[in-house]
N, C-alpha and C positions, 0 to 999 in steps of 0.2 A: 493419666495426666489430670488430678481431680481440680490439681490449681489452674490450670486454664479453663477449664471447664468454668469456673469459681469466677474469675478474671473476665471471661467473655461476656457475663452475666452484666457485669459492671459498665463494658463497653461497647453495647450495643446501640447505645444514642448513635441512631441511623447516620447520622453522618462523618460519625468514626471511624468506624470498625476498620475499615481498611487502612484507613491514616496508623491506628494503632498496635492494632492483632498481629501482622506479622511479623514487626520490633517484637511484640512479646514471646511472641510463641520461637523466635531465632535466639533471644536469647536464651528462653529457660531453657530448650534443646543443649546449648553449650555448656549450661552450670549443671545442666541435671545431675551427673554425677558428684558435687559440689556441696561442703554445709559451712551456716554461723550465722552471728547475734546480727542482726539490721537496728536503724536506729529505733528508738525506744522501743526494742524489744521484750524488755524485761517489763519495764510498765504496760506496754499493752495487751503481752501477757497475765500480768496480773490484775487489771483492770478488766480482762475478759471476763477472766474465772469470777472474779466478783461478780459482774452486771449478769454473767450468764442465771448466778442466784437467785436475781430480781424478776426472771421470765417465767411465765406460767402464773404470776402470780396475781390473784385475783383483785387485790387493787393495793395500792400505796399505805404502809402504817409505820407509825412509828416506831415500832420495834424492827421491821424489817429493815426500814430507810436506814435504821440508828446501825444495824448487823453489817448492812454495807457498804456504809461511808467506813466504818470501824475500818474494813478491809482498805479501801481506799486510803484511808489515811496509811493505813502502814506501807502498802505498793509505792505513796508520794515519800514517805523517810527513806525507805530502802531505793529509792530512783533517786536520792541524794537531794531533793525537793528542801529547800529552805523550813525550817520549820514552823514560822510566822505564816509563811505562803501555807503553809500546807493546813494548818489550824485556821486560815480566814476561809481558805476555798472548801474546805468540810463543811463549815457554817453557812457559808453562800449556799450552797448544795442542799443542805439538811431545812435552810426556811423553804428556800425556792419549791423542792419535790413536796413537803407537806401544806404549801398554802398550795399547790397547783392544782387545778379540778382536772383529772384526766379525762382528755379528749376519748369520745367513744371510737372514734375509729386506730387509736391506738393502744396499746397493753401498756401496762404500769411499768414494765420494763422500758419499754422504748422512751417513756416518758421522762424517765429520769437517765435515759442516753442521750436524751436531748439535753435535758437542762445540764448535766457533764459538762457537754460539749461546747456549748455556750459559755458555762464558765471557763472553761481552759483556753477558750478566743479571747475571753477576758483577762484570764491571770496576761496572757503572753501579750498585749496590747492592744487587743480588740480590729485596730487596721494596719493595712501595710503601712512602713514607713517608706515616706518618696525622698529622696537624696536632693536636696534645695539645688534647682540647675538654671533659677528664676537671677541668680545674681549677677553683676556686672562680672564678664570677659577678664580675667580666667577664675571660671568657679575654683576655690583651694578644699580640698580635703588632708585635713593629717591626721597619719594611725598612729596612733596612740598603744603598747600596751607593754607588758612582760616578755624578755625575750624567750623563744622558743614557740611563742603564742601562735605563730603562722603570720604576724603579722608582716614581713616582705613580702610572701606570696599573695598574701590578700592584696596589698597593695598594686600588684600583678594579675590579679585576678579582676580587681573592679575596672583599671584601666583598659581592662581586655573587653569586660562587661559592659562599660560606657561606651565604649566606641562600635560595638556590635552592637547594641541597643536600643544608644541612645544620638547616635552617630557625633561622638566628640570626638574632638583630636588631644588627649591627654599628652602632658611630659610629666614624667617618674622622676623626683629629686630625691636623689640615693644624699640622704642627713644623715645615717648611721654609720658614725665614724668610728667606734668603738668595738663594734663587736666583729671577730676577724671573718675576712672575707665576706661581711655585708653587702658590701658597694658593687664587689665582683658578681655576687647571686644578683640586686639587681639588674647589673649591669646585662646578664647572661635572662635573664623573665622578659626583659624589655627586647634583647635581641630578637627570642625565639618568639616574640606576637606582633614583632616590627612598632612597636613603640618605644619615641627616645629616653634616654635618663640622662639628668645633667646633674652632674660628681664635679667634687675640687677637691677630691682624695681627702686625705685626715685633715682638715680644716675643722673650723671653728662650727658650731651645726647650725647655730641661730644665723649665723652669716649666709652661710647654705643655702638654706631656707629663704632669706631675704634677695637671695643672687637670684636663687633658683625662680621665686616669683617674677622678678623683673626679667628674666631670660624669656620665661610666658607668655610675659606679657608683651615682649616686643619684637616675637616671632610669631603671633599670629596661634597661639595653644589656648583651647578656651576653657582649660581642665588643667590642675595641676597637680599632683599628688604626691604625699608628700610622706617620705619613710622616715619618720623617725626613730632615735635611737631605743633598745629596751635595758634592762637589768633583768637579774636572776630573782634577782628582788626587788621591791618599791624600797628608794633612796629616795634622801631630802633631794640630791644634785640631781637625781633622773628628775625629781618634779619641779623641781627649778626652774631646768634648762626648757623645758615643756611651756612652760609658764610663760618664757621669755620667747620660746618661736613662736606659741598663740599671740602672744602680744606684737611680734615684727610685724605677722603678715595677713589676722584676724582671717583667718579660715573661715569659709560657709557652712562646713562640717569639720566637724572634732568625732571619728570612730574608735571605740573602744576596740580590739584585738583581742576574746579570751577564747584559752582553748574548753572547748567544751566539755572533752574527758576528765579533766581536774573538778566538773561538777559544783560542787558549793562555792569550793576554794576561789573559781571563779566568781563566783557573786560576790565571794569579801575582797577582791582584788579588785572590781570594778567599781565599789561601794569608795574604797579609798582612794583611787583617781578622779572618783565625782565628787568629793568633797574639794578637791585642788582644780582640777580643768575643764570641770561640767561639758565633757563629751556631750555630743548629741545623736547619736548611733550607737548602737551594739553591733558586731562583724562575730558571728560564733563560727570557728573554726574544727575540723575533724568530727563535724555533724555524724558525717556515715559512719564514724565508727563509736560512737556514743548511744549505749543500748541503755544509758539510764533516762537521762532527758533534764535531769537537776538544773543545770543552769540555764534551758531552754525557758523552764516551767516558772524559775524563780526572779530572775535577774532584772525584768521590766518591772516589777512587783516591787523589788529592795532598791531598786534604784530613780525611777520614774521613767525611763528613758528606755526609746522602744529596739528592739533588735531588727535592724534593717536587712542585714547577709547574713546567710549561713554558706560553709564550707562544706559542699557533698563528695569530693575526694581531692585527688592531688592533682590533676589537672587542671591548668588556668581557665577552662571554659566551666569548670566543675564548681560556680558557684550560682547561687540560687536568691529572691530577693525574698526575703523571708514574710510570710502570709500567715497570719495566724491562724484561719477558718481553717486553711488546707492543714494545718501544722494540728490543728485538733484531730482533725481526721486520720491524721497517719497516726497519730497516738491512740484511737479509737481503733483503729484496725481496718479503716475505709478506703485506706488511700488515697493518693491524690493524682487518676486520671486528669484534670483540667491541665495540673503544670508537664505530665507527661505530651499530652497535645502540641501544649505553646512550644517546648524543644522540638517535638516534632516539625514544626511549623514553620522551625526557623533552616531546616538543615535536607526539606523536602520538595520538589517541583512538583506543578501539578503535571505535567507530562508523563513522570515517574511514578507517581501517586495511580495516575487511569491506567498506565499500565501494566501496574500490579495487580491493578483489582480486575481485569480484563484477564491476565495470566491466572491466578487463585479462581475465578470462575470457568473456567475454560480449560481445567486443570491442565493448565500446562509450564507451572512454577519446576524452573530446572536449577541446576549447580549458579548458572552468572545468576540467575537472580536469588540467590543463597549468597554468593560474594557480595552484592549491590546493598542485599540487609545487613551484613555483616559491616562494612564500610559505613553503612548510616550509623547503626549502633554504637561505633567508634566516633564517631562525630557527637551525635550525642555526651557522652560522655560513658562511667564506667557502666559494667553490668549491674553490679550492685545499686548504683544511681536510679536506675530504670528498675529493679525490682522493688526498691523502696517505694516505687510510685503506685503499685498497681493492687490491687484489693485480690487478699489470695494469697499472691508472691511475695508480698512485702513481708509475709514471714519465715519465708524461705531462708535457713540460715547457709551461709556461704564461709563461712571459716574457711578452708582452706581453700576456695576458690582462688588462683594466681590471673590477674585480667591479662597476661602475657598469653594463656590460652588461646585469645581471642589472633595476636600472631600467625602462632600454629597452625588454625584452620585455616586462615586466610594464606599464609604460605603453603598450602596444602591444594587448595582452590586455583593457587594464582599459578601453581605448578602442570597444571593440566591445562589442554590446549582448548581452543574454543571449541572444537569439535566433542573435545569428552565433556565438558559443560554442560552442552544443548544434550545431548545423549549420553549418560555416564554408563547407560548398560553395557558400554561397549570396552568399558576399564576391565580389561582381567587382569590376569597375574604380572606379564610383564608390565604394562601398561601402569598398574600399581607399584611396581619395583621402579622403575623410571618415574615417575611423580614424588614419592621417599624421596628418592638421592636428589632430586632435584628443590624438595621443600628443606631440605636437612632433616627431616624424621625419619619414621618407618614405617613399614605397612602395616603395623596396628595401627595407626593414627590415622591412617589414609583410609582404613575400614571401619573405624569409626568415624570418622566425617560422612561416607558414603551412609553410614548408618541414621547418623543424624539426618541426614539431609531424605532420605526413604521414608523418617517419620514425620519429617518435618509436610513432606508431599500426600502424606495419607490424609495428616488433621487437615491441609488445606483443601485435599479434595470433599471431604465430610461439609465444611464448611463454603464450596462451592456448589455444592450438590442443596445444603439448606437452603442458600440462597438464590438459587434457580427455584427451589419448589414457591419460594415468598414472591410472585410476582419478577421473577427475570431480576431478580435482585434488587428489587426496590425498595424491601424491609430492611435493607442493610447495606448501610454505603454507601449507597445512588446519591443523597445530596450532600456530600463533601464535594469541595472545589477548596484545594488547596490554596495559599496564598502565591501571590506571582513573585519571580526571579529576585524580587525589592528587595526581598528581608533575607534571602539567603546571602551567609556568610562570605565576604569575600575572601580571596587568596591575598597575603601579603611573602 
């Protein structure tokens, strides 16, 4: 397991490890038999093999610098990269590494990893974008974009993300009167996260939209969000009518919706909605499954306008606020540990947290607490979500990974009584036959869950056993103190 190995290295900042390791090491157990592309896998692929070039080498020239931007640029055309973006950021690159006096304590390789890296926080906007929530009761957002873009879901997604976040009380105004069964999806996103939506069926949209503010505004909603209609295409009437619901209800934010797999095509779609409705956000959708990174890379760059959300899979918690330091990182091949914490952080007690790290030191990690990871991880969001985070894993490819998997085991788990849990030695053959019929699989499935969970207990005894030899585990662990009950999620 050379990638946890790889991973643990990353998350050893003492007061981790425990918050983090055992999410990682439960999931990759589960995918291990599993492959495919993670996001920007093909660029950071080929930005490896590049930079790998630059190491060993005794100091910065222009022939070498000029041999490896060459590559670079071609990794940015073939990731779908704008080609203006991709011809300014070679240049920023190629002054920066040759006026730069290398620091002695690093190699010429690292040196121009850095300067990369720094520009690619650059092309993407340098800082987070924060969502304006400073304005008079009810802040308005409308999504704006192409239909098919993900834009209802997102709309589902950020009003899910406000109000866990940012503790608002959002109303969803289903304005897509056009496209069949709109109204009904949101109506069916707003159901399943217990947020309202306020619909007048095929009505007029701009009317909608003006109903729908005033409905916010005098029921106490200090958040209103707002689905507007898309097209297959950019039409004069979609930009119109856009034009004339910005004008009802002067919105605090106007989010752009593109999907991020369409790549360029997304930059010149967003290019011509900012020339009519000067959006103020970018929402890039189907992030996880986008292995080139083109419109991540480009689109703050051709447009001014910085990308606030990205989409990390199909579930409405499965949205992220987009960072561009950490977003270099995952493009570098670093991953980004910090944002897997903060999910941690939201969906973990500290009661639970000491008692795992009490159980993994004391090797007495059994089946319920193989359920308990299991259930976090699902909380979390998908498997893939969480490998994309982690230095190592993140290029784990999972193609055919199904996250229905994750089901399986747990109806596997949740089949067995609490007595085979605490002690599963005690699962034999029948014992295995009656947990099958009772998960709906079979007793392959049942032996390898037992499987899994045998290795899962060995790395953590290895890993209890280092940490008894560091001081009774004070090199690793000891000062996490989880966040209190505050921030975890509630039930609706």
């Amino acid at each position: 397991m050379m990638h946890v190995d790889y991973a643990i290295r990353h998350i050893q900042n003492r007061g981790l490890f425990f918050l983090i390791f055992p999410i990682v090491h439960c999931s990759l157990f589960i995918v291990n038999s599993y492959i495919c592309p993670t996001m920007f896998s093909m660029l950071t692929d080929s930005l490896e093999k590049t930079l790998k070039n630059l190491r060993g080498q005794g100091k910065l020239t222009e022939e070498n610098v000029a041999e490896s931007l060459r590559e670079v640029r071609r990794a940015f055309l073939e990731a779908d990269v704008n080609f203006n973006v991709t011809r300014d950021f070679v240049k920023a690159v190629k002054e920066k590494a040759l006026g730069a006096d290398v620091l002695t304590s690093v190699t010429p390789g690292q040196q121009i990893v850095k300067i990369i890296h720094d520009e690619l926080v650059n092309v993407m906007g340098g800082e987070t974008k924060e969502i304006n929530l400073n304005a008079p009761a009810p802040v308005g957002i409308m999504m704006v974009g192409l239909q098919g873009s993900g834009k209802t879901t997102f709309a589902g997604k950020i009003s899910l993300w406000m109000r866990t976040k940012k503790k608002r009380k959002p109303l969803l105004v289903a304005a897509d009167v056009y496209r069949p069964a709109a109204i009904k999806q949101l109506q069916v996103l707003g159901k399943s996260i217990g947020i309202p939506v306020y619909d007048e069926g095929q009505g007029n949209p701009v009317e909608i939209i003006k109903h729908g503010y005033q409905y916010a505004k005098d029921n106490g909603f200090d958040l209103v969000i707002y689905d507007t209609a898309g097209r297959l295409q950019i039409d004069e009437e979609l930009m119109q009518e856009l034009e004339k619901a910005q004008e009802a209800v002067h919105p605090d934010e106007v989010l752009f919706v593109a999907d991020a797999m369409i790549g360029q095509e997304a930059v010149n779609v967003a290019e011509t909605f900012w020339q009519r409705l000067k959006f103020t956000g970018v929402c890039l959708s189907k992030m996880d499954g986008d292995t080139r990174g083109g419109a991540a890379l480009s689109i703050k760059k051709m447009t001014g306008v910085p990308i606030c959300f990205i989409g990390v899979g199909e579930k409405l918690n499965e949205i992220d606020l987009f960072h561009p330091d950490r977003m270099a990182n995952r493009i570098l091949g670093m991953g980004d540990v910090v944002s897997l914490v903060e999910k941690a952080q939201q969906v973990i007690d500290e009661k639970d947290a000491k008692d795992l790290k009490k159980k993994i030191l004391n090797n007495t990690f059994d089946l319920n607490d193989f359920l308990n990871q299991l259930r976090t991880i699902k909380k979390l969001g998908s498997i893939r979500s969480i490998m994309s985070l982690i230095p190592g894993l993140n290029k784990l490819p999972l193609d055919n990974f199904d996250e229905k998997e994750l089901v399986y085991v747990e109806a596997v788990l949740s089949s067995m009584t609490p007595k085979e849990r605490k002690n599963p030695s005690i699962i034999n053959g029948s014992r295995k036959d009656r947990i099958a019929k009772g998960s709906g699989t079979e007793i392959g499935r049942v032996n390898a869950v037992l499987k899994q969970y045998e290795s899962m207990k060995e790395m953590f005894k290895k890993v209890g056993e280092m940490a008894r030899r560091q001081n009774g585990g004070a090199q690793i662990g000891s000062n996490y103190t989880p966040p209190q009950n505050k921030n975890k999620k509630k039930k609706h």
